[in-house]
ZADO-1210 file (C-alpha; in nm, 4 decimals, padded with zeros to 6 digits):
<atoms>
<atom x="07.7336" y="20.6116" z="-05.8035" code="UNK" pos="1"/>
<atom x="07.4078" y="20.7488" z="-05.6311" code="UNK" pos="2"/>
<atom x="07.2642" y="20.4672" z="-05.3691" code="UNK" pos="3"/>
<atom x="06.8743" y="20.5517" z="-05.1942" code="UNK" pos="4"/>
<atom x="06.8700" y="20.6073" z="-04.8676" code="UNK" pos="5"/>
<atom x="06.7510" y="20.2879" z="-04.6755" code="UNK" pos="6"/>
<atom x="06.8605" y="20.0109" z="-04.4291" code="UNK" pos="7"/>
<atom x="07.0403" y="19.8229" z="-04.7266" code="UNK" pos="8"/>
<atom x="07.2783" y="20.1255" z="-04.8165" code="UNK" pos="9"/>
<atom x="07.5423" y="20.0208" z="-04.5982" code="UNK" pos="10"/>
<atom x="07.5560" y="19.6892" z="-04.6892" code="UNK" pos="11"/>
<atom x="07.5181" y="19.7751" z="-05.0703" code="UNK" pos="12"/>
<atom x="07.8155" y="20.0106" z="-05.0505" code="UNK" pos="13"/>
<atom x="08.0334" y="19.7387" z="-04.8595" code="UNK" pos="14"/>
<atom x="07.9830" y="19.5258" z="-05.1261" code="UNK" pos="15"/>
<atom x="08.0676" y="19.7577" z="-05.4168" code="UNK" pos="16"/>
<atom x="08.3973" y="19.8662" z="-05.2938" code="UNK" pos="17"/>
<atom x="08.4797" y="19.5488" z="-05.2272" code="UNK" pos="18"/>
<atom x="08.4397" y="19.4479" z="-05.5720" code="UNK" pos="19"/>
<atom x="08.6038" y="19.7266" z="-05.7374" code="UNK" pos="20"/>
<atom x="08.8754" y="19.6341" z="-05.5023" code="UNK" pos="21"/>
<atom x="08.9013" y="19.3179" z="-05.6198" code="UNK" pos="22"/>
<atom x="08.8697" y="19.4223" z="-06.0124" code="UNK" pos="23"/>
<atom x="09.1616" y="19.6654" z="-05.9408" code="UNK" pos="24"/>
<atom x="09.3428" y="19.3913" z="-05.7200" code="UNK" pos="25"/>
<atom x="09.2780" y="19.1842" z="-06.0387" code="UNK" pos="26"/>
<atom x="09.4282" y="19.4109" z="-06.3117" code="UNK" pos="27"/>
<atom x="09.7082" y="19.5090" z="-06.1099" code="UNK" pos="28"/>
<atom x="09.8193" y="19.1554" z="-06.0655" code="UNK" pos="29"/>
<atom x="09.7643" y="19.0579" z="-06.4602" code="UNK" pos="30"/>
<atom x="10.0381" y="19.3844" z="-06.5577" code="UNK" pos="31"/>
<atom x="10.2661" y="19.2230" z="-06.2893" code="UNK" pos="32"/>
<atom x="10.2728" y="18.8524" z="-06.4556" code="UNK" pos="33"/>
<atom x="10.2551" y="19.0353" z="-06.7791" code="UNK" pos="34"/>
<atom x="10.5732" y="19.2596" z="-06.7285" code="UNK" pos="35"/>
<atom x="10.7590" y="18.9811" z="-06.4995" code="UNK" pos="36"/>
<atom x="10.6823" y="18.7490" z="-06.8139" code="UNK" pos="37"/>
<atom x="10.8521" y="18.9939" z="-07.0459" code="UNK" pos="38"/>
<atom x="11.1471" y="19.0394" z="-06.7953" code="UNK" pos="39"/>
<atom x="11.1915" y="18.6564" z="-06.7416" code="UNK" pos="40"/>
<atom x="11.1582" y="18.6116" z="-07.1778" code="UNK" pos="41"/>
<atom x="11.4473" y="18.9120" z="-07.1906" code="UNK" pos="42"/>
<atom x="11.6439" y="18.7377" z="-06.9242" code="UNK" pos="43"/>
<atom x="11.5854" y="18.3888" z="-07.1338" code="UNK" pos="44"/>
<atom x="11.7323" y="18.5407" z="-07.4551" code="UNK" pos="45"/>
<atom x="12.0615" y="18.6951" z="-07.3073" code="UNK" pos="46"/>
<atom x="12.3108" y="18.5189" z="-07.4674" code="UNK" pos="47"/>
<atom x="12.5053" y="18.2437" z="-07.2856" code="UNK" pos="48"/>
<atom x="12.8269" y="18.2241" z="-07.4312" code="UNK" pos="49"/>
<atom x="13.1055" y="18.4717" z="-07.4840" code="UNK" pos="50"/>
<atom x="13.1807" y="18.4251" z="-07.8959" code="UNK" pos="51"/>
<atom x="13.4333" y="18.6723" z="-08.0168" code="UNK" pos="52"/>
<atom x="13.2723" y="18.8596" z="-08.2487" code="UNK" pos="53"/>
<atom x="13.3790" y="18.8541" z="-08.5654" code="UNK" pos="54"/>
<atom x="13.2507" y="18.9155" z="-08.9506" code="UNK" pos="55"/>
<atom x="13.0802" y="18.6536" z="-09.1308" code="UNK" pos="56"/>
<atom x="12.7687" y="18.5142" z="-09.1735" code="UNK" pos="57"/>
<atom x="12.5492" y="18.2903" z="-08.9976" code="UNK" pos="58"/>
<atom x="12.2088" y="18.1184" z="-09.0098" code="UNK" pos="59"/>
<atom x="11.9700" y="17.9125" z="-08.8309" code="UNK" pos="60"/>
<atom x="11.6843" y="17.7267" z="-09.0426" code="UNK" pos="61"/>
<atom x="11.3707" y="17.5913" z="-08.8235" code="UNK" pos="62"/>
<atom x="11.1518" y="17.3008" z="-08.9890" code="UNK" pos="63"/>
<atom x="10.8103" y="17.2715" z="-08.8473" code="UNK" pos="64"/>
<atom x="10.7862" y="16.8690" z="-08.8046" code="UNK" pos="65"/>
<atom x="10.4790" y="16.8780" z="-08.5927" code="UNK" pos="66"/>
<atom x="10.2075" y="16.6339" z="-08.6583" code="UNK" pos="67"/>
<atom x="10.0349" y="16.8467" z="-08.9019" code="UNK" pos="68"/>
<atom x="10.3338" y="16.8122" z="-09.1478" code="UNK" pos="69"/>
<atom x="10.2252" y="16.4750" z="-09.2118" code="UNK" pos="70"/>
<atom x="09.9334" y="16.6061" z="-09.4320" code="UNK" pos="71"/>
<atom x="09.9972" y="16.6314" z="-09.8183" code="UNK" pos="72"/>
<atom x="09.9698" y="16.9478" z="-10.0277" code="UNK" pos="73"/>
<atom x="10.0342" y="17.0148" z="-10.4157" code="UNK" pos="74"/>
<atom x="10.4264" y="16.8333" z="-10.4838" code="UNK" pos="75"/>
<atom x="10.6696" y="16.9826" z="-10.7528" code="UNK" pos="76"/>
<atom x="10.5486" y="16.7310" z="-10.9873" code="UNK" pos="77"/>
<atom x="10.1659" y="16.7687" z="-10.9382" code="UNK" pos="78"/>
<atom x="10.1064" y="16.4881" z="-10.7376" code="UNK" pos="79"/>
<atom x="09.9746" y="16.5487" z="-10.3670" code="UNK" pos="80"/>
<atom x="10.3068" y="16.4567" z="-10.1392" code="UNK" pos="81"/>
<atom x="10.3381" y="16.4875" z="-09.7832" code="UNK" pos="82"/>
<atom x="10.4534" y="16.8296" z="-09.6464" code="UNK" pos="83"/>
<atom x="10.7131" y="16.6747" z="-09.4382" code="UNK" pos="84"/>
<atom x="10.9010" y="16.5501" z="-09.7219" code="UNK" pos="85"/>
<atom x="10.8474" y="16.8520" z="-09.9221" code="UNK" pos="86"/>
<atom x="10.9838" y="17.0341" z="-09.6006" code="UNK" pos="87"/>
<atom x="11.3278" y="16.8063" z="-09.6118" code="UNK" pos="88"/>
<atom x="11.3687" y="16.8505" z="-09.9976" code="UNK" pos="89"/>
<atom x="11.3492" y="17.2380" z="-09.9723" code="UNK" pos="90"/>
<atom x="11.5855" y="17.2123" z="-09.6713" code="UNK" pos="91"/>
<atom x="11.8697" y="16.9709" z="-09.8881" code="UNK" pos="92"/>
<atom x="11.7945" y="17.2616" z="-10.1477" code="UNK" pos="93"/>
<atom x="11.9173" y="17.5663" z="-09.8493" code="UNK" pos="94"/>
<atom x="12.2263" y="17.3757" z="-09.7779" code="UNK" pos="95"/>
<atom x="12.3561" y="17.3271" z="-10.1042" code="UNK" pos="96"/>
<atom x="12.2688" y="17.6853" z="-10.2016" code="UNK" pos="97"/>
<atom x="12.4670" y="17.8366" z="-09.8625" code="UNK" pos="98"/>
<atom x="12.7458" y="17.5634" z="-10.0270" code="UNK" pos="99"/>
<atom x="12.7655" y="17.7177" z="-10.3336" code="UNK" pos="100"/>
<atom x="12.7479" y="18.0548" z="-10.1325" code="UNK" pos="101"/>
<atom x="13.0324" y="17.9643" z="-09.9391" code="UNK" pos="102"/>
<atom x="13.2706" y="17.8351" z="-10.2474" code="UNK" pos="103"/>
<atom x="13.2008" y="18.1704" z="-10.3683" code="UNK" pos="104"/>
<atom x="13.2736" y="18.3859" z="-10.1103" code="UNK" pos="105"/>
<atom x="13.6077" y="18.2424" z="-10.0016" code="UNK" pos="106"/>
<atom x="13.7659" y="18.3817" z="-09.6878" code="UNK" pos="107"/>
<atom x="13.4169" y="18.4750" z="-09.5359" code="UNK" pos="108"/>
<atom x="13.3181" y="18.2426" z="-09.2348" code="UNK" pos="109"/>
<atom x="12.9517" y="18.0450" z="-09.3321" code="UNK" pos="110"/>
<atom x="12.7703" y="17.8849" z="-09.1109" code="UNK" pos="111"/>
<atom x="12.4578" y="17.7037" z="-09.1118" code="UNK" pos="112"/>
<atom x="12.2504" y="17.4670" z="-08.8705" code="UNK" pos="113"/>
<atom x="11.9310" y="17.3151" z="-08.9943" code="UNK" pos="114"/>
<atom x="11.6831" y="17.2075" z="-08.7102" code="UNK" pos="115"/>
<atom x="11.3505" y="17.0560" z="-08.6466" code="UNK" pos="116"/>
<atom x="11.1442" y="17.1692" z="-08.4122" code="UNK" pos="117"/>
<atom x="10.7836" y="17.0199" z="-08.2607" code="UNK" pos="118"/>
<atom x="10.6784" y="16.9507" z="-07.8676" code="UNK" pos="119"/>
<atom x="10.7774" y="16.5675" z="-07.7730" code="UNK" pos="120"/>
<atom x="10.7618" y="16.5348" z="-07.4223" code="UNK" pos="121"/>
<atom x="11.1281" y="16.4547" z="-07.2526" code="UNK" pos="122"/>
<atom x="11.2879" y="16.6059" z="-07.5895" code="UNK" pos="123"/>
<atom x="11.4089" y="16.9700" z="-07.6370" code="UNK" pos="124"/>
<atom x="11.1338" y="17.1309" z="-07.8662" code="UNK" pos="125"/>
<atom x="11.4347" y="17.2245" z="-08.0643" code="UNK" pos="126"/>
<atom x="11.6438" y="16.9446" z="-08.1822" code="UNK" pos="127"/>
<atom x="11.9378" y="16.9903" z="-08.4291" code="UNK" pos="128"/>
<atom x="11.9379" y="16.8240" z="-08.7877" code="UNK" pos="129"/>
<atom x="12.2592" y="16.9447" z="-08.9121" code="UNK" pos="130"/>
<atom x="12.4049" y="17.1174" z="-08.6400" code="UNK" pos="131"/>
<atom x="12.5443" y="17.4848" z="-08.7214" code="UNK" pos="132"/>
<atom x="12.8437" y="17.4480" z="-08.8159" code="UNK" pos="133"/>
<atom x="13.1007" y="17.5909" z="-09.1279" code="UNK" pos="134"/>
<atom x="12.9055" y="17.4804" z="-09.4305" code="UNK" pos="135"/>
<atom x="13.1774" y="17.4129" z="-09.6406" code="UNK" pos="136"/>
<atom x="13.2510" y="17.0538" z="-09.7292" code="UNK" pos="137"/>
<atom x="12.9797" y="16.8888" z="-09.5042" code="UNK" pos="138"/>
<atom x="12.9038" y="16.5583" z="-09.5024" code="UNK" pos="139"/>
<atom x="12.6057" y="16.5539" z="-09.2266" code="UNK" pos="140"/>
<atom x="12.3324" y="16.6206" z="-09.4930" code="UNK" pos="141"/>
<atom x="12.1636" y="16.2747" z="-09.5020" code="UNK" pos="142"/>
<atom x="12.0697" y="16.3610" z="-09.1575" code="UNK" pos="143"/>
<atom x="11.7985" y="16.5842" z="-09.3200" code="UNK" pos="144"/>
<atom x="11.5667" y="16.2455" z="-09.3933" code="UNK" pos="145"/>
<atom x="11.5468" y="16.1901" z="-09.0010" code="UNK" pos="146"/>
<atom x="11.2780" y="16.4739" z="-08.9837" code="UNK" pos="147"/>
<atom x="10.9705" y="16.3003" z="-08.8852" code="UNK" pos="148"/>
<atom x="10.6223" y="16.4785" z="-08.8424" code="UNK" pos="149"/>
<atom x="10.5172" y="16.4971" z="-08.4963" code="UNK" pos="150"/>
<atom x="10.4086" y="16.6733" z="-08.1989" code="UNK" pos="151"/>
<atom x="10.3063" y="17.0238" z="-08.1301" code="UNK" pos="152"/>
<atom x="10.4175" y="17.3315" z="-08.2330" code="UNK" pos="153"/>
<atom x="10.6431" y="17.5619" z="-08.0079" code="UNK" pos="154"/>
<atom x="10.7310" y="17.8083" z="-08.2460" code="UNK" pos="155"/>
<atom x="10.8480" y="18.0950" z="-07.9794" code="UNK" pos="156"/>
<atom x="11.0751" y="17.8398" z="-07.7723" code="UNK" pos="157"/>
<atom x="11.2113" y="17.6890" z="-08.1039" code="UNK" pos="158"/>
<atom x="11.3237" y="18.0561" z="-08.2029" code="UNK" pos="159"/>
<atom x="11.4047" y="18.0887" z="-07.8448" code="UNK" pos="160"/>
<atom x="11.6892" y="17.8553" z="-07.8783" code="UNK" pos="161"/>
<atom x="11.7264" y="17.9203" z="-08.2712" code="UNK" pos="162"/>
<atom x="11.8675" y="18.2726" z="-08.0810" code="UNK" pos="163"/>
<atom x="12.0944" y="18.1121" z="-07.8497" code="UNK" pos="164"/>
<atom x="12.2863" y="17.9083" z="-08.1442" code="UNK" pos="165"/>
<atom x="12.3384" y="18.1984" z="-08.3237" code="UNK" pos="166"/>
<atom x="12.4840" y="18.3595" z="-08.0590" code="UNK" pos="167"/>
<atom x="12.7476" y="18.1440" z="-08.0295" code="UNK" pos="168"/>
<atom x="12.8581" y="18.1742" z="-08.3608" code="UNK" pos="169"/>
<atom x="12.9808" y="18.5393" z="-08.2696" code="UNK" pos="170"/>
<atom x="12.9160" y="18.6126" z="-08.6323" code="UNK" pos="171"/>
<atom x="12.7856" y="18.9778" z="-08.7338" code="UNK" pos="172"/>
<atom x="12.5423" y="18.8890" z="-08.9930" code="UNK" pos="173"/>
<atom x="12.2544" y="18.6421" z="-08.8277" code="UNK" pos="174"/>
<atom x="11.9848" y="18.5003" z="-08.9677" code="UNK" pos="175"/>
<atom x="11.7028" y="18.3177" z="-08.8298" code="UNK" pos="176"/>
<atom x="11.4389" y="18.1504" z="-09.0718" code="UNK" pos="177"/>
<atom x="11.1264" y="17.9750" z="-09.0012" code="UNK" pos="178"/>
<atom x="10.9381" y="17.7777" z="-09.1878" code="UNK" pos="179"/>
<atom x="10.5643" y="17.5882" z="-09.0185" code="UNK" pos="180"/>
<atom x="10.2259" y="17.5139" z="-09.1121" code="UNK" pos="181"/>
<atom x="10.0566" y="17.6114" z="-08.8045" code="UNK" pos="182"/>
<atom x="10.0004" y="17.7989" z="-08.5518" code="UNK" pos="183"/>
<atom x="10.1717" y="17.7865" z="-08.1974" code="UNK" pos="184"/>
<atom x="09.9931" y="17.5483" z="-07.9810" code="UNK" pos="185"/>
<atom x="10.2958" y="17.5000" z="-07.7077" code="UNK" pos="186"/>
<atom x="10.4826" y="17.7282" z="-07.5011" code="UNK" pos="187"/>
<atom x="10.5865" y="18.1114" z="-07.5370" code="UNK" pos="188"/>
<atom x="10.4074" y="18.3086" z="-07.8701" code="UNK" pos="189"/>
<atom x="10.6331" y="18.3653" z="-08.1353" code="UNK" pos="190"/>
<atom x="10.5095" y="18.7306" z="-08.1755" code="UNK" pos="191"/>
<atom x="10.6217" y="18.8033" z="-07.7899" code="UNK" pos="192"/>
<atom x="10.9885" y="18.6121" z="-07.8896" code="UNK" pos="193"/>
<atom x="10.9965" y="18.8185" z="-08.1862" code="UNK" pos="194"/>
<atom x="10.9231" y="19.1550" z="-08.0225" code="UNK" pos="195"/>
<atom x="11.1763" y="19.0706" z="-07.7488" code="UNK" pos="196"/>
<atom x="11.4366" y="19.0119" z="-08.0044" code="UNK" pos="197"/>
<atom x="11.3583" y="19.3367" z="-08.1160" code="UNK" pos="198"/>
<atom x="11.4837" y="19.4736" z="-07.7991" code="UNK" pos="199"/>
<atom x="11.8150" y="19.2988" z="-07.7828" code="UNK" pos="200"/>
<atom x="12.1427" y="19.4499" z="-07.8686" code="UNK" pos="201"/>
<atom x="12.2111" y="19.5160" z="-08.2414" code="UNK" pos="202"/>
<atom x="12.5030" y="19.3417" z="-08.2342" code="UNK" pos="203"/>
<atom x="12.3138" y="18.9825" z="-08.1091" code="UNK" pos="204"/>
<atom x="12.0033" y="19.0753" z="-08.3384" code="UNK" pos="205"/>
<atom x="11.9326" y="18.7954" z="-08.6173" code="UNK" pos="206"/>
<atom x="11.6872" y="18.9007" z="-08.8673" code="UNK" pos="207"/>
<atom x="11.3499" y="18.6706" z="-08.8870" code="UNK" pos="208"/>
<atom x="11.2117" y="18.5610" z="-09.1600" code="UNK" pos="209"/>
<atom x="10.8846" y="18.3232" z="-09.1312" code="UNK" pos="210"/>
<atom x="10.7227" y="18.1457" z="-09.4422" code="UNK" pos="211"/>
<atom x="10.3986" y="18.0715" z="-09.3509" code="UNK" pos="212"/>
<atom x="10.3279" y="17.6938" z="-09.5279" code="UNK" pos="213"/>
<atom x="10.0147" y="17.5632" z="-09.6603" code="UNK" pos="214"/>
<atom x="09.8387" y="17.8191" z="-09.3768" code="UNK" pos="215"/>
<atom x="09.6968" y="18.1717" z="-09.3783" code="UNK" pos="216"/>
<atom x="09.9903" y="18.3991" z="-09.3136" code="UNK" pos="217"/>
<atom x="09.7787" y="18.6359" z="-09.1470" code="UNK" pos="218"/>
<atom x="09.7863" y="18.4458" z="-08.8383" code="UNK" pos="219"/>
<atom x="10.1671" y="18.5507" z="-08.8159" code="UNK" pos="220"/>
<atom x="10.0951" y="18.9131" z="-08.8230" code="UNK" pos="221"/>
<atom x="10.2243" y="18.9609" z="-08.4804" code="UNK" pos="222"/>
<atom x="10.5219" y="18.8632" z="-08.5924" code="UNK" pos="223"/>
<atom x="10.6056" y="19.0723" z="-08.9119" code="UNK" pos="224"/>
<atom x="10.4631" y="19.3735" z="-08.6929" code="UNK" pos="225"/>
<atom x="10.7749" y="19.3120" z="-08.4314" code="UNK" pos="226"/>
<atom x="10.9998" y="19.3433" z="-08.7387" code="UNK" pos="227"/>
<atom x="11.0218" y="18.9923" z="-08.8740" code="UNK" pos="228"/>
<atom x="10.9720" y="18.8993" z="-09.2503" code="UNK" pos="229"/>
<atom x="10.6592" y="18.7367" z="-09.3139" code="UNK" pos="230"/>
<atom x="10.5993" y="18.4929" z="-09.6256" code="UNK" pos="231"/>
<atom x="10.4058" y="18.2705" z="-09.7452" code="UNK" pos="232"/>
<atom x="10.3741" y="17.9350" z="-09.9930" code="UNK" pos="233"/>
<atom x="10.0936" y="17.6766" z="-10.0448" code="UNK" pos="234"/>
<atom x="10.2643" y="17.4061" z="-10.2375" code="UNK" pos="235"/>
<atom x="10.5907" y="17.2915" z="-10.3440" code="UNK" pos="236"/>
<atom x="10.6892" y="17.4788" z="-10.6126" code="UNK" pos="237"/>
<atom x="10.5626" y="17.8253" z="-10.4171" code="UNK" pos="238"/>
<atom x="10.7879" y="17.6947" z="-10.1106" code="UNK" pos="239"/>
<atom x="11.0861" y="17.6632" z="-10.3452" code="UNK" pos="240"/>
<atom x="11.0767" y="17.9983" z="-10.5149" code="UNK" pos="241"/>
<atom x="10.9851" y="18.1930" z="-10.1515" code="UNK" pos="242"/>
<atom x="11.3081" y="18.0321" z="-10.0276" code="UNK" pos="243"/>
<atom x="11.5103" y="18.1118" z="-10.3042" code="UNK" pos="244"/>
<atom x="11.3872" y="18.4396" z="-10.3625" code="UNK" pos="245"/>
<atom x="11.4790" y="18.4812" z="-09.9258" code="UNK" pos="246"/>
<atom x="11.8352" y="18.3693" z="-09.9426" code="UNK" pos="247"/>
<atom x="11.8950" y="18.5697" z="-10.3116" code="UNK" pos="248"/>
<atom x="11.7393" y="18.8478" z="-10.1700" code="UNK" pos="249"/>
<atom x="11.7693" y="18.8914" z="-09.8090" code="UNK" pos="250"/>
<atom x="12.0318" y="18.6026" z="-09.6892" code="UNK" pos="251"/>
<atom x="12.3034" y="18.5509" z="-09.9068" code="UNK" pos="252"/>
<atom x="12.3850" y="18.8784" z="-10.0050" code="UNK" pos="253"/>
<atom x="12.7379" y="18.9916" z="-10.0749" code="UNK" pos="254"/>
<atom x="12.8569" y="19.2518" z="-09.8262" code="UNK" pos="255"/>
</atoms>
């Protein structure tokens, strides 16, 4: 930077250091919160419980019941039903598939928990449906029609604690599945829980899986790039053959 010479240099020069100071004051303190944020998200997904580890299988469904949900979409029949119910038929549909799974595959350990997940102030954004448990011979699956759309959407703090129930499974196969129609709106971004994930241990690493539901999936991208399975369905019917095609494909796969 070239400054004339005149009576005003001085005070010119003062001034411009002192704002590149700042700018560089600035940036410096943005990496800080930006790596301490990544430090305190690793430090929020070590696990809290010592499982044994042990084979098996385990799996942790998320249903978006944020307010959104309560809008209707193309039903299995052709008439326009609301997502959220569409949402707790497709769930019933998961736990009687991981049943027959189960029956099956005698002498493997199953386990499955089915929550929903929205922001409700005073309530834990992620609050258990049918909580995980061995899937064979459960009665608990009534408690499916208590889903009710409302609320935000934390989708990174729902997987956040999606994590830590998994965890305490000590199983060696995890899987973590998501299903929403929106974006995040509250709380820590999915993309940054799914990228921290990505760091953890193999050993306490589910795989993630996110069907993107009556919305654009490309504003998930940030989530297949940190390694999770994106997907997509605008309907019903599309809904029921993504899932199916997940667990047949990806899920409940013989070892």
């Amino acid at each position: 930077m070239t400054l004339a010479a005149g009576p005003w240099r001085a005070p010119v020069l003062a001034a411009w250091l002192s704002a590149f100071a700042f700018s560089m004051g600035c940036s410096m303190d943005l990496a800080y919160s930006v790596a301490d944020s990544d430090a305190a998200l690793d430090q929020q997904l070590t696990p809290t419980s010592n499982a044994p580890a042990r084979e098996g299988l385990a799996a942790a469904i998320l249903i978006d019941v944020s307010g959104s949900m309560e809008q209707e979409v193309a039903g299995e029949g052709g008439q326009d039903e609301r997502k959220i119910d569409i949402a707790r038929r497709a769930a019933a549909s998961l736990v009687a598939e991981f049943d027959r799974y189960a029956t099956d595959q005698r002498g493997e350990p199953v386990m499955l928990g089915v929550y929903e997940f929205s922001e409700r102030g005073g309530q834990p954004d992620l609050r258990p449906l049918l909580p995980m448990a061995a899937i064979s011979g459960r009665t608990d699956v009534g408690n499916l029609s208590r889903a009710v759309a409302e609320g935000g959407t934390p989708i990174g703090s729902a997987m956040i604690a999606a994590k830590h129930e998994l965890d305490a499974t000590g199983l060696s196969r995890r899987h973590l599945l998501v299903v929403t129609d929106g974006e995040n709106t509250d709380g820590v971004a999915p993309d940054r829980v799914a990228a921290a994930i990505s760091r953890r241990p193999e050993a306490e690493r589910p795989s993630i899986y996110l069907v993107a539901f009556d919305i654009d999936a490309s504003q998930f991208s940030g989530i297949r790039d940190a390694g999770a399975l994106l997907m997509s369905a605008g309907n019903a019917q599309e809904l029921s053959v993504t899932l199916d095609a997940l667990l047949r494909g990806k899920i409940l796969v013989e070892q």
